[in-house]
C-alpha positions as CSV (number, residue, x, y, z in Angstrom):
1,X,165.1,139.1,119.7
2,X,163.6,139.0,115.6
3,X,160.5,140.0,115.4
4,X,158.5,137.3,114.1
5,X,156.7,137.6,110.8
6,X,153.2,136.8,112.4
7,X,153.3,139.9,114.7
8,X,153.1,142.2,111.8
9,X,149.9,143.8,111.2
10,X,147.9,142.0,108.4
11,X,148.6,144.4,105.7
12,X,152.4,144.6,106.2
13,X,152.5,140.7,106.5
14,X,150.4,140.3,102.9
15,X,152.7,142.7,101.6
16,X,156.1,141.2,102.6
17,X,154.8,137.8,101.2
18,X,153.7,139.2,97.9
19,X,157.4,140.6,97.9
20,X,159.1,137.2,98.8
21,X,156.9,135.7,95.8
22,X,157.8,138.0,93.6
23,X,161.7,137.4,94.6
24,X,161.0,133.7,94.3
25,X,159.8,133.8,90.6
26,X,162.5,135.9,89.6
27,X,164.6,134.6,86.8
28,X,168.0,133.1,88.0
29,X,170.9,131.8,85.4
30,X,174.3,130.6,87.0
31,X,177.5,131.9,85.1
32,X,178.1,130.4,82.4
33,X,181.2,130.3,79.5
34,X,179.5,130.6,76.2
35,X,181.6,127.5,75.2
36,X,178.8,126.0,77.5
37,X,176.0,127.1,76.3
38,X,177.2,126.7,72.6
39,X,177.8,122.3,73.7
40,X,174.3,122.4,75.3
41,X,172.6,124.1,72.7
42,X,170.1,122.3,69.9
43,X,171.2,125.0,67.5
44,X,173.4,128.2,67.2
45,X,172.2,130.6,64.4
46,X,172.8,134.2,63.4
47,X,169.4,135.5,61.9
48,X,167.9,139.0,61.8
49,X,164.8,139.7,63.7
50,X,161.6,140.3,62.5
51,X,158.2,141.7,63.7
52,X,156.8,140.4,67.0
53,X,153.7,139.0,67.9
54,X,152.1,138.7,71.7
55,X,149.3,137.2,73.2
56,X,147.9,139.9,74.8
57,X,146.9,138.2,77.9
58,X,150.4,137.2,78.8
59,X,150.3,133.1,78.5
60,X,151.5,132.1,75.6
61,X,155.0,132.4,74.4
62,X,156.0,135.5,72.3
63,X,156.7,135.1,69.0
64,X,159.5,137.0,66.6
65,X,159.5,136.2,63.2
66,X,163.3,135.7,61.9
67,X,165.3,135.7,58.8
68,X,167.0,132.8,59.2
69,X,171.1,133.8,57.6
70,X,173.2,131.2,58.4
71,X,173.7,127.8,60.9
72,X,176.9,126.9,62.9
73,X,175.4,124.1,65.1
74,X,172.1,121.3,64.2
75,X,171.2,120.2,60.9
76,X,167.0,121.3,61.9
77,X,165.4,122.6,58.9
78,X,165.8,126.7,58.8
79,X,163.9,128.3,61.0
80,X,161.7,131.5,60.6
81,X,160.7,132.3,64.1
82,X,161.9,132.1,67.5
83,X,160.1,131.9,70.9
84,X,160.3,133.2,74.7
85,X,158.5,133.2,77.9
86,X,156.7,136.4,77.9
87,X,157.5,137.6,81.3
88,X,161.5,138.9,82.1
89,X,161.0,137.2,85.5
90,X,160.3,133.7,84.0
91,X,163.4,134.0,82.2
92,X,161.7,135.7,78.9
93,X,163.8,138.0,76.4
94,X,163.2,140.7,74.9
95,X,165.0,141.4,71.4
96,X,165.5,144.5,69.0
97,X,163.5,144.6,65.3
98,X,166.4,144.3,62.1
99,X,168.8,143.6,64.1
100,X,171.4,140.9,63.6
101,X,171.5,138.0,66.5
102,X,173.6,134.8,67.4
103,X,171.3,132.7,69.0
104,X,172.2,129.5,71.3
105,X,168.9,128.1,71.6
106,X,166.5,124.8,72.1
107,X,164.1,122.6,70.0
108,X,161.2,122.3,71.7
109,X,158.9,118.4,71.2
110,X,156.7,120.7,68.7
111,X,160.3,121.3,66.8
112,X,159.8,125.2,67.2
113,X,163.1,127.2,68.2
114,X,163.4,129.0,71.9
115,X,165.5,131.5,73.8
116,X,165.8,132.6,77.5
117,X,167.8,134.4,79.4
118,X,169.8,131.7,80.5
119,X,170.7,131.0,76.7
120,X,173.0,132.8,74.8
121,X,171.9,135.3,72.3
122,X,174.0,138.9,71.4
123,X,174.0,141.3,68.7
124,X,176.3,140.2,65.7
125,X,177.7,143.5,65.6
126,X,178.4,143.4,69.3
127,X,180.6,140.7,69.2
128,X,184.5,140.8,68.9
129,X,186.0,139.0,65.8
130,X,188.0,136.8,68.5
131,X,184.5,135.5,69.6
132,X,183.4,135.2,66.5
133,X,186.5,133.1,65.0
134,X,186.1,131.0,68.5
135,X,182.3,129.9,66.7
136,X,184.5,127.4,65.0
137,X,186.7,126.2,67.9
138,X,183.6,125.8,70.3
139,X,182.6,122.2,69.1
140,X,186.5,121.0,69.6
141,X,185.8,121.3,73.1
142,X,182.6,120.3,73.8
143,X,184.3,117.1,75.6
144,X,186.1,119.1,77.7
145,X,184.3,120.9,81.2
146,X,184.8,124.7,82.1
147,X,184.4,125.0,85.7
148,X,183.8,128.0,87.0
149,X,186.4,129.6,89.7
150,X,185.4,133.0,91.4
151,X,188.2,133.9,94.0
152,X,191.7,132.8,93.8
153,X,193.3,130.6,94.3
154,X,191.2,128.1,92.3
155,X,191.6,124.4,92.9
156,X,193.0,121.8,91.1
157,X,191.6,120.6,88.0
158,X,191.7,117.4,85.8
159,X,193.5,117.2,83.1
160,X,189.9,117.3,80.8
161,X,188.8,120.7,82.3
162,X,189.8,124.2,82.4
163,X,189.2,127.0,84.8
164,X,187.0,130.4,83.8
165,X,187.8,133.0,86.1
166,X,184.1,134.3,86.1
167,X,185.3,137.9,87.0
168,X,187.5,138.1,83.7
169,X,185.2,138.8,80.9
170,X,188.3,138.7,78.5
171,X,188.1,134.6,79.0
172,X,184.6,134.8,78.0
173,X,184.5,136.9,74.9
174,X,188.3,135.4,73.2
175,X,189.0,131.8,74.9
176,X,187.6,128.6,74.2
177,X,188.9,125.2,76.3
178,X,189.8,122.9,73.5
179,X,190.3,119.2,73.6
180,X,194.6,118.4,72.3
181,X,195.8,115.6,70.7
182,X,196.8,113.9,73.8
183,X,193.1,114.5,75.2
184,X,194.2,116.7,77.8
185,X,191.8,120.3,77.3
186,X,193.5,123.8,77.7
187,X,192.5,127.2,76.9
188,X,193.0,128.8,73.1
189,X,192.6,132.1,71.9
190,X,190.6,132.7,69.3
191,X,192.3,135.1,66.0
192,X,191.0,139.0,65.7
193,X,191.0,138.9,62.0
194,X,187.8,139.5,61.1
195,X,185.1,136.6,59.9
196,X,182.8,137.8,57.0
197,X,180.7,134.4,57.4
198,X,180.2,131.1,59.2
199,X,179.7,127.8,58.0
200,X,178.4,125.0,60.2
201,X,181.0,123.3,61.7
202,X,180.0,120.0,60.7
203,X,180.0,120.4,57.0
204,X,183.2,121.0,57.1
């Protein structure tokens, strides 16, 4: 028979409860394509990170001052700082001074720019020129759905969705699901020539 939580002495039974809590506020972000993230976000920027600045009892957000290089997604006036959470466990990031960033994040009502965990944000350098080329095929399929698939064999899909095999990071980092002429959506490998910068997609 389980041993029921109530028998344990007082101090063990605060202690597992304080644990459980903890577990519970952890920061949780389903897999997701960065095709997703890219659709769902307010903007997508690269900008280079700037100083930080914390409130120093933990509550409001953290700030880091950005140079703000270039916009692929959202006509918002450029920014010059991004926020986060300040806790890891609420889904807060921490980022690196001078270094180069995509960013997939929101607008907030006060029209200041955020990040979490559960957005998308890498070092420029980091990325492959496949993923950066696939920048300007993400909108094209922003109509289309990815849906995740993590053991084989995967199920049928529609003709307006394609599957990510969540284990294969290679889908991730060089394939976008684009939307065809006949409105069908299938996957498309971005180019590996290299991309020296990005315009907005829109302007174009």
């Amino acid at each position: 028979m389980a041993t029921s939580f109530f028998l344990l002495p007082p101090p063990l039974l605060l202690l597992l409860l304080l644990c459980l809590a903890q577990r519970g506020r952890a920061c949780f972000c389903p897999p997701k394509h960065p095709q997703e993230t890219f659709c769902q976000a307010d903007v997508v920027l690269r900008a280079k990170v700037g100083d930080m600045k914390a409130d120093v009892k933990g509550v409001d957000p953290v700030k880091y001052d950005i140079q703000h290089l270039s916009t692929l997604k959202g006509r918002q006036n450029r920014f010059d700082a991004i926020y986060t959470v300040p806790s890891s466990a609420s889904c807060g990031v921490t980022l690196i001074k001078d270094v180069e960033y995509l960013f997939m994040g929101q607008v907030n009502r006060d029209g200041m720019l955020e990040i979490s965990l559960c957005d998308f944000f890498q070092p420029w350098a980091a990325m492959s020129d496949e993923q950066k080329n696939l920048l300007l095929r993400y909108h094209m399929g922003c109509h289309c759905k990815i849906k995740p698939c993590r053991v084989l064999p995967c199920d049928a899909v529609s003709p307006r969705e394609c599957w990510w095999m969540v284990s294969q990071g290679e889908q991730a980092r060089e394939y976008a699901c684009v939307k065809r002429s006949d409105g069908t959506c299938t996957w498309y490998r971005g180019p590996a020539f290299p991309v020296e910068s990005l315009r907005n997609p829109d302007d174009d």
